[in-house]
N, C-alpha and C positions, 0 to 999 in steps of 0.2 A: 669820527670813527663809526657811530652809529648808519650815517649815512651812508658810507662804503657800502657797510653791509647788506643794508638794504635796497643799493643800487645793485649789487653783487647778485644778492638771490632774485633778482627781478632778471635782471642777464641770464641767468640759467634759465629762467623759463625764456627767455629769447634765445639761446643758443638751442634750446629743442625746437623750438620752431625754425629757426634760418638753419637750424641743420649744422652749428657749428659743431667741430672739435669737441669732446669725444661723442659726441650725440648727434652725431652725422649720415650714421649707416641707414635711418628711414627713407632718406629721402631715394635714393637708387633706387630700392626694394619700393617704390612706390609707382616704379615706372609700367607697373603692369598694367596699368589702367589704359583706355582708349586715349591716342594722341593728342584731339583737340581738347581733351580733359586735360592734360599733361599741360599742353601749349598753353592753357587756364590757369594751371594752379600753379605750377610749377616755373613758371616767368614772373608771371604779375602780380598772384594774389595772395596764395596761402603760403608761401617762403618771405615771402616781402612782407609777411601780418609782425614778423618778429622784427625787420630792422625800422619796420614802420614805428613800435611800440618805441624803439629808442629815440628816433625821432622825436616823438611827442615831447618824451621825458628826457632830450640832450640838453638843456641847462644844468638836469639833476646831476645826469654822468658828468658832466664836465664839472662839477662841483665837487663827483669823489673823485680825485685826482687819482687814487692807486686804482680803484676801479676800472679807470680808463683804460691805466697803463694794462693791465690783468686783458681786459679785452682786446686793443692794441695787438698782444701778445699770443694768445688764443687765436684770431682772426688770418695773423699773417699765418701763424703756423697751418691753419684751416687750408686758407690759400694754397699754399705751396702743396702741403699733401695730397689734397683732390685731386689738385690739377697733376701730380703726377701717378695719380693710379686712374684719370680719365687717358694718359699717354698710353695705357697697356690692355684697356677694356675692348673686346670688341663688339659689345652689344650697341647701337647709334642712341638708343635712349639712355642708356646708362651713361656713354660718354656725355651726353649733355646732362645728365644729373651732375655728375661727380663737378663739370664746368660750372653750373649753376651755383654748389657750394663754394668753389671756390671764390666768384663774382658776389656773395652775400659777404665772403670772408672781404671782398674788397670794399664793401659799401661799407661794412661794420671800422674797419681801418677806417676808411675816410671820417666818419664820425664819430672815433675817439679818438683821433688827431687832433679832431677841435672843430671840421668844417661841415658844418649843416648842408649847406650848400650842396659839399663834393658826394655828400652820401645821397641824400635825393635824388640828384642830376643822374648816379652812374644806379639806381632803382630803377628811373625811367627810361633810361637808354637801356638798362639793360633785359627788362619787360618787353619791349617791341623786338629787338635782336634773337630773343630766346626765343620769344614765339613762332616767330620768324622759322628759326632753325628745330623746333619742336615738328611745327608742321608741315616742312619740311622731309625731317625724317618720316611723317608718317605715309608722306607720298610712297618713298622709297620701300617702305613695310608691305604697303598695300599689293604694289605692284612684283615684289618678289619673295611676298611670303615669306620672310626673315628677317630680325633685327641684327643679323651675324653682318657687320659692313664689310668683310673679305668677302663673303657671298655674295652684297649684293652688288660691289666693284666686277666680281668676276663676271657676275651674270650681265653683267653691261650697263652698271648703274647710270654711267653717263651718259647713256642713249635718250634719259631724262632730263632735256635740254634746260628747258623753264627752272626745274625743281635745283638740276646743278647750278644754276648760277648762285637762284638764292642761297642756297647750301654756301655760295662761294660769299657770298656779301654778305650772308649772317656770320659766318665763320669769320671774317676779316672786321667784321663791325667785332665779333670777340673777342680778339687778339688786340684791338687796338690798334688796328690799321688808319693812318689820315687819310681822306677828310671823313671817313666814317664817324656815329655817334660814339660808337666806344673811347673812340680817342681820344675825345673831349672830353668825358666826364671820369675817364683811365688818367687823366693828364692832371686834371684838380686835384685826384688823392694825391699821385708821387708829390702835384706841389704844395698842398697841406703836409705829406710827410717829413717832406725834406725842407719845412719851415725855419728850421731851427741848422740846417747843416744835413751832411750825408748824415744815416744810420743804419744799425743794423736793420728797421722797419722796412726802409728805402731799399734796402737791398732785398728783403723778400721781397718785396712787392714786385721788385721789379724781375725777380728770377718766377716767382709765379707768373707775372706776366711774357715772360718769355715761353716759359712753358706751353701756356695757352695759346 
């Protein structure tokens, strides 16, 4: 018991950092900053410092079994909500915020299912994808003076041939399109989740993944 709780209050300080469920809202409101700062902290380093810490310590978690299930739980829910209040945003760095929580809420899933593996792999894959589509976005800022994506589509966003595509192969590496990265390391969680049979986990995941 004692355990639990002390893997419990260690999680809350990782769900303020990955930005989980209900301590989520920083990370959006963070997106003021200049893009390739964004493309820096907000891919690879400082979201990723909280599913890193679990990492370290997934023996511990997987040793308090309620605690897992509690994160498990927390995580999908994480997932699915982001990603559908990134479906209705129109600002292009906010919708990659609110996807970013969602894809922490997916790595967190992956490693309290049990797979060390599945949460690393979809960190790394999803580090290079984000940045990808961070800087990216910043192209698009730059050149039309607005993070509103109806403006910068109207103003002729895809007369920005280079920058579309990547937009298009960051965007599809996030959804978890084959043979892109996402899809490999999207594919390890559903099959750490669905280890044991369908569930309800499995089924978030996979409606968040649709989403995105």
């Amino acid at each position: 018991e004692s355990l639990n709780l002390i893997m419990l209050l260690i999680f809350i300080g990782i769900m303020g950092k990955s930005a989980q469920f209900p301590l989520h809202t920083w990370l959006p409101d963070a997106m003021e900053g200049p893009t390739p700062v964004s493309a820096l902290l907000h891919s690879a380093t400082m979201v990723a410092a909280g599913v890193f810490l679990m990492i370290r310590l997934h023996p511990l978690f997987m040793a308090a079994e309620t605690t897992a299930l509690i994160i498990l739980s927390i995580a999908t829910f994480t997932a699915v909500l982001s990603s559908t209040i990134a479906m209705v945003d129109n600002d292009i760095k906010k919708v990659l915020a609110y996807s970013s929580i969602s894809q922490l809420g997916f790595m967190l899933m992956g490693l309290a299912a049990g797979s060390l593996f599945a949460g690393v792999f979809h960190l790394i894959t999803h580090a290079v994808f984000k940045a990808l589509l961070f800087l990216c976005s910043g192209i698009y800022i730059h050149a039309y003076e607005t993070n509103d994506m109806t403006a910068i589509g109207r103003n002729g966003g895809r007369s920005l041939k280079i920058t579309t595509l990547g937009l298009i192969v960051g965007g599809a590496a996030l959804a978890g399109l084959p043979p892109l990265a996402g899809f490999w390391s999207k594919e390890e969680i559903f099959a750490q989740l669905g280890h044991h049979g369908f569930n309800t986990f499995m089924a978030g995941a996979f409606f968040a993944a649709f989403l995105t």
